[in-house]
C-alpha positions as CSV (number, residue, x, y, z in Angstrom):
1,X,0.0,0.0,0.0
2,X,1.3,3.4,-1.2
3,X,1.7,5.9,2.0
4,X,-0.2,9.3,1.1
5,X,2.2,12.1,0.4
6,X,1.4,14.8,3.3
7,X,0.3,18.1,2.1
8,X,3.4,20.2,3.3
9,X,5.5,17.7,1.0
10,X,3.1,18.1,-1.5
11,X,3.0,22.0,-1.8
12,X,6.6,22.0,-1.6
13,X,6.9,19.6,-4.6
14,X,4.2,22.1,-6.6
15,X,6.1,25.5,-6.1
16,X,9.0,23.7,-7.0
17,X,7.6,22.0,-10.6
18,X,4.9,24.0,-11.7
19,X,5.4,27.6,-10.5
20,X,3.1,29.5,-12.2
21,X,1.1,26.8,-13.5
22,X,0.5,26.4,-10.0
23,X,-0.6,29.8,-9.4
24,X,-3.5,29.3,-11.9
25,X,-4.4,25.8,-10.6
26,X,-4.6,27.4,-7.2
27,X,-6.9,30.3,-8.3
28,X,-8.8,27.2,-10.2
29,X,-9.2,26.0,-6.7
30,X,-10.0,28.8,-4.8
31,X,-12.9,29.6,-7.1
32,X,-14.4,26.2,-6.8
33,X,-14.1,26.3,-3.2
34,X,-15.3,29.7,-2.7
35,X,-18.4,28.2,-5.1
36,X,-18.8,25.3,-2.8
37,X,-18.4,27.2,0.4
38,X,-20.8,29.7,-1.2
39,X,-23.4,26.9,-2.1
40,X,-22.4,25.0,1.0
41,X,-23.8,28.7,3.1
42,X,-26.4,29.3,1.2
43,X,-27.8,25.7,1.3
44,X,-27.5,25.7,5.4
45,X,-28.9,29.4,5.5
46,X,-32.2,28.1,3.9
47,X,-32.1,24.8,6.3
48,X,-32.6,27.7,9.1
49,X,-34.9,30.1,7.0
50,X,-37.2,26.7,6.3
51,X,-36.7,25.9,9.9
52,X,-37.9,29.3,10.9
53,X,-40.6,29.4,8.6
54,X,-41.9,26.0,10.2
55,X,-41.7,27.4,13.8
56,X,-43.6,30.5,12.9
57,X,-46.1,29.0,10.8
58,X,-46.7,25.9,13.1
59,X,-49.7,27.4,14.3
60,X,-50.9,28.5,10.8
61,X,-50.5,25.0,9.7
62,X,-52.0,23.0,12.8
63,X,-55.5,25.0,12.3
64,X,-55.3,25.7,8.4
65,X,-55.1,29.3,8.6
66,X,-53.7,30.0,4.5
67,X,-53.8,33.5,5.5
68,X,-51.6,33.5,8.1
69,X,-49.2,30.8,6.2
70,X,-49.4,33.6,3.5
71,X,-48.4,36.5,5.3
72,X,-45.5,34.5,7.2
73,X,-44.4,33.7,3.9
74,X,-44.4,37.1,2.7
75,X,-42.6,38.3,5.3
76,X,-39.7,35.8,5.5
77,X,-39.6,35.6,1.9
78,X,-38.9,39.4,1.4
79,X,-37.0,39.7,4.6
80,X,-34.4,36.7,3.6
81,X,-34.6,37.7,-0.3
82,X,-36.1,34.3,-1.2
83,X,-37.1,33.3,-4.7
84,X,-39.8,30.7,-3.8
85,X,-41.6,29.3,-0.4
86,X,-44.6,27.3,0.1
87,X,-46.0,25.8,2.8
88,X,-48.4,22.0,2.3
89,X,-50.3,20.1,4.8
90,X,-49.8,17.1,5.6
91,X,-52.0,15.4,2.8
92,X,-49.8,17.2,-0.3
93,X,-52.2,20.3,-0.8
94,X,-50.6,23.9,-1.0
95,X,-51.7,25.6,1.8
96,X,-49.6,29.2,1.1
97,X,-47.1,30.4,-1.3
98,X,-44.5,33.2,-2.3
99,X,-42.7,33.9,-5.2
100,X,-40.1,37.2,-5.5
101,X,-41.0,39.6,-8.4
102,X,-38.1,40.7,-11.0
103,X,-39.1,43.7,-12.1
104,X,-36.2,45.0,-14.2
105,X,-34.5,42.9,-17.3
106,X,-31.4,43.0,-15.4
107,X,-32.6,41.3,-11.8
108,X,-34.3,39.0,-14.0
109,X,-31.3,37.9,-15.5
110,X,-29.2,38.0,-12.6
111,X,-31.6,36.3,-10.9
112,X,-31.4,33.2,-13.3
113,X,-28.0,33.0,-13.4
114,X,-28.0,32.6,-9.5
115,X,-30.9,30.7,-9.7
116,X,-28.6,27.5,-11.8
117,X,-25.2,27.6,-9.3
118,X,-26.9,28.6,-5.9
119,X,-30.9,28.0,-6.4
120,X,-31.1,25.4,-3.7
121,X,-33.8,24.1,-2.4
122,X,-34.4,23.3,1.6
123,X,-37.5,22.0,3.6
124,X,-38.6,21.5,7.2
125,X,-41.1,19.7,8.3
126,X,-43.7,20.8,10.4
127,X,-45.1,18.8,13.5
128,X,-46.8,19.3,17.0
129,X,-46.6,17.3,19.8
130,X,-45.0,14.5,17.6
131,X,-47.8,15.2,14.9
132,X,-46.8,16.2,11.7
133,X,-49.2,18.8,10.4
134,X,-47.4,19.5,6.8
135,X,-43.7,21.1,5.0
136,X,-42.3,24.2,4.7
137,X,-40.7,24.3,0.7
138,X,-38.3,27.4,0.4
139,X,-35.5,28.3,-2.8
140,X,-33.0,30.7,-2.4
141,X,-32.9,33.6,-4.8
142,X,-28.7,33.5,-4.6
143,X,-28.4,37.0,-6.2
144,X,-26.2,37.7,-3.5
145,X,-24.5,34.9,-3.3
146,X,-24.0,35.2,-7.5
147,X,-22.5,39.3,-6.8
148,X,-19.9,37.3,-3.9
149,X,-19.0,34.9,-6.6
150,X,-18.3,37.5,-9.4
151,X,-15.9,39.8,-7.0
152,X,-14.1,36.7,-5.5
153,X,-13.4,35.9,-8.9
154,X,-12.4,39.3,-9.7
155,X,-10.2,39.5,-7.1
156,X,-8.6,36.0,-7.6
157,X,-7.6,36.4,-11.0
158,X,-5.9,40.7,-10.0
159,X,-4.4,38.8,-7.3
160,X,-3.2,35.7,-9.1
161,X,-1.4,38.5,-11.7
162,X,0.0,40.6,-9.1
163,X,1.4,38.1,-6.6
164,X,2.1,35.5,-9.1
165,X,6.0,36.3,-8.9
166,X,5.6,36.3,-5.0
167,X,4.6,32.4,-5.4
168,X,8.0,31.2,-4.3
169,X,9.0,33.4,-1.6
170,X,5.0,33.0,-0.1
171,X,5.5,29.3,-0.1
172,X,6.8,28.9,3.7
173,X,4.4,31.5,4.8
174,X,1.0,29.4,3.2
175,X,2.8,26.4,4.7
176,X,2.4,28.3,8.4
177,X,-0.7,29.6,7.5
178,X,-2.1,26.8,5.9
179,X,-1.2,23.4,6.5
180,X,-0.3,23.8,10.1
181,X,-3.6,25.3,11.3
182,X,-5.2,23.1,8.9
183,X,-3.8,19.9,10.7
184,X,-4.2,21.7,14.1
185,X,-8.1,21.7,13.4
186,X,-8.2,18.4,11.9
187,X,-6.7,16.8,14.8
188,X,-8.9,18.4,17.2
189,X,-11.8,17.3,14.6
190,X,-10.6,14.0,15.3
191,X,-10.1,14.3,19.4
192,X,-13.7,15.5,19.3
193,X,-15.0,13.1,17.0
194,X,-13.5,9.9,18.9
195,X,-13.1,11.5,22.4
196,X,-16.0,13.4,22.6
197,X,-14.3,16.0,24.0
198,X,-16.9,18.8,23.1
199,X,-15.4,21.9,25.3
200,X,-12.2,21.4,22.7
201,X,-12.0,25.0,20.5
202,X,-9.8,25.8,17.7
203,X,-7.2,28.4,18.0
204,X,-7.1,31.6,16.3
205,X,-5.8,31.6,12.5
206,X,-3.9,34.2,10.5
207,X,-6.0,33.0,7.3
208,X,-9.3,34.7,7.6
209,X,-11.0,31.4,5.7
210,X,-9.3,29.5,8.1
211,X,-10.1,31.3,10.9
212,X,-13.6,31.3,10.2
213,X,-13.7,27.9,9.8
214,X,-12.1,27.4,13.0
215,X,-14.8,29.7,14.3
216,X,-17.5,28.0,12.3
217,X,-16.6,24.5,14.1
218,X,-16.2,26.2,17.5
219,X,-19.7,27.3,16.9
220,X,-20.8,24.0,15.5
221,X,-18.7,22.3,18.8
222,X,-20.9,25.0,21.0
223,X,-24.1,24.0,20.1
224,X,-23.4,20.4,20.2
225,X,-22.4,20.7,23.3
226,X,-25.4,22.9,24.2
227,X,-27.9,20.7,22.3
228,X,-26.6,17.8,24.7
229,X,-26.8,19.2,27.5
230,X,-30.2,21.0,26.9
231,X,-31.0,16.6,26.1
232,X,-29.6,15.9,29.6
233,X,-31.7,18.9,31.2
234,X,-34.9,17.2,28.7
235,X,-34.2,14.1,29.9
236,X,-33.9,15.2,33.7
237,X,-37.3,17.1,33.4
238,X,-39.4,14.0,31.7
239,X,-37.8,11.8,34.2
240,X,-39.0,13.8,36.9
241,X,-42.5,14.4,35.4
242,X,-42.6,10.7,34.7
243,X,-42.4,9.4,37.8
244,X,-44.5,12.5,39.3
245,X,-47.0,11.0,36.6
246,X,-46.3,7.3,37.8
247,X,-47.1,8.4,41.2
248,X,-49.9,10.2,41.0
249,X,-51.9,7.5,38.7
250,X,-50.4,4.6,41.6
251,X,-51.8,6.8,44.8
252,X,-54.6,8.1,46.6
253,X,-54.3,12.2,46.6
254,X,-56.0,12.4,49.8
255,X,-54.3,9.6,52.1
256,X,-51.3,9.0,50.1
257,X,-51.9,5.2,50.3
258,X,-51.8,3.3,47.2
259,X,-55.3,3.5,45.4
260,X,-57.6,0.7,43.7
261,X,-55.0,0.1,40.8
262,X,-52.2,-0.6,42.7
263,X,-53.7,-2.4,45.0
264,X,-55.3,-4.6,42.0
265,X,-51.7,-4.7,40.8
266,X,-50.2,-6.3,43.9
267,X,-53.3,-8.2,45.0
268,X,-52.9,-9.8,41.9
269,X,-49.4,-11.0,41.8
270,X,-49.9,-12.9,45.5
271,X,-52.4,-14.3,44.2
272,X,-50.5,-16.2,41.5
273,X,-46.7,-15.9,43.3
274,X,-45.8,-18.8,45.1
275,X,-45.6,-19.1,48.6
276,X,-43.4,-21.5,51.5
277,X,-44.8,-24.2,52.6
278,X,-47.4,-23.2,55.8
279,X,-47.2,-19.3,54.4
280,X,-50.6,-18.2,53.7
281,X,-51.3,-14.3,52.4
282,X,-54.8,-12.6,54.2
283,X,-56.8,-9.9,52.9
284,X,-58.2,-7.1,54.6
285,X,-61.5,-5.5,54.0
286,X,-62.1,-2.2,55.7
287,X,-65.5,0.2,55.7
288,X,-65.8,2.9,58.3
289,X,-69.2,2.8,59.5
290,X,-69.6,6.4,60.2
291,X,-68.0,8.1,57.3
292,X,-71.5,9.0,56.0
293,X,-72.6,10.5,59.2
294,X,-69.9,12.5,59.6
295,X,-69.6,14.0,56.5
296,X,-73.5,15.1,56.7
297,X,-73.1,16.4,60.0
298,X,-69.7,18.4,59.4
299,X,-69.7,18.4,55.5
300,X,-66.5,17.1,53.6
301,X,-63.9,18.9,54.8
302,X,-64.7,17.3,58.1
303,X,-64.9,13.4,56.4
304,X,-61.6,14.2,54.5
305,X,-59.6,14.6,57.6
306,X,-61.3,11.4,59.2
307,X,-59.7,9.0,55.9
308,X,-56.9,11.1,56.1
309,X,-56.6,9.8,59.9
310,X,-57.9,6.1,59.4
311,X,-55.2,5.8,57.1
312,X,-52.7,6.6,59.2
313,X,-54.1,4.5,62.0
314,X,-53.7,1.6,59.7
315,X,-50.2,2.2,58.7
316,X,-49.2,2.1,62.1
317,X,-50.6,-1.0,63.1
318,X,-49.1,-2.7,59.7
319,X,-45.6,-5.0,59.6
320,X,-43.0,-3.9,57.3
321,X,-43.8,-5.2,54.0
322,X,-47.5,-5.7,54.4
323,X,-49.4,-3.2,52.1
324,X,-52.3,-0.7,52.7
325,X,-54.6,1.2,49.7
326,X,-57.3,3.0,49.8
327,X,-60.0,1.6,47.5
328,X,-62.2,4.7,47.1
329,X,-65.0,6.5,49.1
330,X,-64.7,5.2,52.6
331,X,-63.2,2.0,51.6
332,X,-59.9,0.4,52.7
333,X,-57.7,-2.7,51.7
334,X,-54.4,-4.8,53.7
335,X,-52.7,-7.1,52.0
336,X,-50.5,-9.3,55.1
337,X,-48.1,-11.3,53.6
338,X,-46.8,-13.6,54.1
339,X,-48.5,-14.7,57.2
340,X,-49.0,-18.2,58.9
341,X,-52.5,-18.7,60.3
342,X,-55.5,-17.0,60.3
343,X,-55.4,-15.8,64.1
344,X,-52.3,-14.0,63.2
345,X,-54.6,-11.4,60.4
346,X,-57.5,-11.3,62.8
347,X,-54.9,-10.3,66.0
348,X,-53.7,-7.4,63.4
349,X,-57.3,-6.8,62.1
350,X,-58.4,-6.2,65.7
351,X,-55.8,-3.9,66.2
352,X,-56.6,-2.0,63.4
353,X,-59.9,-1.4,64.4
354,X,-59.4,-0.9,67.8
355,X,-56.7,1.7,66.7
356,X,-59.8,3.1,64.7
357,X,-62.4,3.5,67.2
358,X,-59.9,6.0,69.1
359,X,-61.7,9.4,69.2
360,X,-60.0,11.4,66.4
361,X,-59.7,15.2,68.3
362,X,-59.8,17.7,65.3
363,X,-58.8,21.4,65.7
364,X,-61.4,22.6,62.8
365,X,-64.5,20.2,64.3
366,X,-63.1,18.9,67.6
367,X,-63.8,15.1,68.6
368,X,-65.3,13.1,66.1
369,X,-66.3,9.1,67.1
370,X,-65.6,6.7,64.5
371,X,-64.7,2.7,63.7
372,X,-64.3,0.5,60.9
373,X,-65.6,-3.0,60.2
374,X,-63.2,-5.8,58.9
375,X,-63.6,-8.6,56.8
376,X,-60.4,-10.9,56.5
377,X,-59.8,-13.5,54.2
378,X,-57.1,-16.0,53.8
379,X,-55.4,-17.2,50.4
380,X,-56.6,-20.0,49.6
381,X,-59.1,-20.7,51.5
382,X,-61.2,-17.3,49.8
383,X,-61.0,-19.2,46.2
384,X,-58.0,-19.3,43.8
385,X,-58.8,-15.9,42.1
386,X,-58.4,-12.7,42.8
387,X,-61.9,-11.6,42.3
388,X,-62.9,-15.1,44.5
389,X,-60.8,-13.2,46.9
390,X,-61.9,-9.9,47.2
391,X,-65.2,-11.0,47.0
392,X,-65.0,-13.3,50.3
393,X,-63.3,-10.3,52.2
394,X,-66.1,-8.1,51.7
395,X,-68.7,-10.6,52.2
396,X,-66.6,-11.0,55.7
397,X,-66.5,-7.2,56.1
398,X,-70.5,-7.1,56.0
399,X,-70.9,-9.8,58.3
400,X,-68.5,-8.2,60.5
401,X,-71.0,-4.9,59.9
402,X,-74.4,-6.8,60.1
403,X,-73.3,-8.3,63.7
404,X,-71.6,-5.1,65.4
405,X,-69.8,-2.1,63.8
406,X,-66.5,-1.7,64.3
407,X,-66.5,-5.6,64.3
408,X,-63.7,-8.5,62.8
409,X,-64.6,-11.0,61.4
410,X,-62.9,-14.2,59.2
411,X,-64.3,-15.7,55.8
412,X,-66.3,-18.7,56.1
413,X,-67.5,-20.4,52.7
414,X,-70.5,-22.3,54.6
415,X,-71.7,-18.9,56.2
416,X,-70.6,-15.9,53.6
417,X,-71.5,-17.8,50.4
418,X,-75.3,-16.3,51.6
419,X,-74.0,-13.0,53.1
420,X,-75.4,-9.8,50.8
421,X,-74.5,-6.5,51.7
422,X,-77.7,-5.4,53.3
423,X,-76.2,-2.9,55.5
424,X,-74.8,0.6,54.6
């Protein structure tokens, strides 16, 4: 394999051989990459018009406004001295359009000229809330671009007369100038391109194209490295909101204890999880009996603070690991597990409502009398569902109601088979 001749070799070789051959093929070369650079500018420059145009119009285009596509149009197409620009929805049909008027023979020409080497096209879509609603189509009119072109030329082919003696004695000067900043920035295009090393800049330049590439790719390093971090910050945010989100749909805004979902969620894995040898899993089924009363007598406010208070009763008399939800209205479900026998839910279900039955002193409405009734039942004994399940606890919780409020009682198939909630 043939090594590649370095470019400081290279240039050195060319002053030597070709002198002023080379002077021409170098002002060849500049003018091409002036054209490219030129094209190259004007091509990102509509990228951001098209961009803007699709930020500005998103409203336009989201309800169908075509007059208000038009007159953003109108304005960004005179203000950015566009040839063309037209905005369609997302099923292909023009919603608004612009096109630049020539009115003398001369822009007219000019204008076509510019038109073939820089009449680029560039489009942005437009979207809202991951919707897209239609396309923003601009072309450039180049004019400008065309008058650069023509005095770059003019002022390659005066210098490449004037200087063309000078060729020999400039070539150490363009290798400084040149090469060395030009491998300076391509190995720190490299170091940020394999290192990621995005805070990297690139030095100052005696060559003004040089130096405004350098400055270009600083800029282009800069947002990068703002554009990633603005990510991060995204990320951060929807993270946050996410599991804000998670919890609220998860939890009771009231009591803060898991609501009916979760607790469907967890119920059901016990249900099907297995379990040791002798371990059983019990269910409790709690209704205050007075939740109605009080919030007649003392209004919401009043029956707000007494869940907000039950719940916290029950949390205290709970192991660790054992769970507590609030199922909605005046409704309450524990989920012991594991547990061993039957005696051991009842001991905690009696604690519970005991722990209930306190009086509950208020500051706002003083003492307010309360209690709970509590239907537990064990896994399996309740049935091998989970709606067999929840079903035997609250037949056990209106047993527990029927006989005496603020009552416990167990599931028994023989006797709660025929219970029916007959009492409020």
């Amino acid at each position: 394999m043939s090594l590649r001749q370095p470019l400081l070799d290279t240039l050195r070789a060319a002053h030597l051989r070709l002198g002023m051959a080379a002077v021409i093929a170098a002002g060849l070369v500049l003018t091409l990459v002036s054209f490219l650079t030129l094209r190259s500018q004007v091509e990102q420059n509509l990228t951001l018009v098209a961009r803007s145009i699709s930020y500005t119009a998103e409203a336009a285009a989201v309800f169908g406004d075509a007059a208000a596509a038009t007159e953003v149009l109108q304005l960004v197409g005179e203000r950015e001295n566009l040839r063309a620009a037209s905005l369609v929805d997302a099923s292909g049909r023009q919603l608004a359009s612009y096109a630049a008027r020539n009115d003398e023979l001369l822009d007219a020409a000019l204008a076509n000229v510019a038109g073939l080497l820089f009449g680029q096209e560039a489009r942005a879509s437009i979207s809202h809330q991951g919707r897209p609603y239609g396309e923003v189509h601009v072309q450039g009119r180049g004019v400008g671009s065309l008058m650069y072109l023509l005095k770059v030329l003019a002022a390659i082919a005066v210098c490449t007369a004037a200087n063309a003696w000078l060729v020999a004695r400039l070539s150490r000067r363009i290798e400084q100038d040149i090469v060395w900043p030009l491998n300076r920035l391509a190995a720190l295009t490299r170091t940020a391109r394999t290192e990621r090393a995005l805070s990297l800049r690139a030095p100052a330049a005696t060559v003004k194209e040089i130096h405004d590439l350098g400055e270009d790719f600083n800029a282009l390093l800069a947002e990068i490295q703002s554009r990633e971090a603005s990510l991060v910050a995204k990320h951060e945010t929807l993270r946050t909101v996410n599991e804000s989100l998670s919890y609220l749909a998860f939890h009771d805004n009231l009591t803060g204890l898991p609501n009916r979902a979760s607790f469907l969620d967890r119920a059901g894995r016990l249900v099907t999880a297995p379990r040791e040898p002798g371990e059983s899993c019990a269910l409790l089924f709690l209704d205050c009996d007075r939740f109605k009363e009080v919030n007649d007598a003392l209004g919401h406010a009043a029956g707000d603070e007494l869940l907000v208070q039950v719940a916290r009763r029950i949390r205290s008399k709970l192991r660790d690991g054992d769970f507590v939800a609030r199922l909605g209205g005046d409704e309450f479900a524990v989920l012991l597990s594991p547990i061993r026998a039957a005696e051991d839910a009842q001991r905690i279900a009696a604690g519970i409502a005991v722990a209930i039955q306190a009086p509950m002193d208020s500051a706002a409405f003083g003492r307010i009398e309360a209690s709970a009734s509590v239907g537990v039942a064990m896994l399996p004994e309740a049935g091998g569902s989970l709606e067999q399940w929840l079903a035997a606890a609250d037949a056990a919780m209106y047993r527990a109601k029927a006989r005496s409020r603020g009552s416990v009682e167990l599931f028994e198939a023989r006797i709660d088979d025929e219970v029916r909630p007959l009492v409020a």
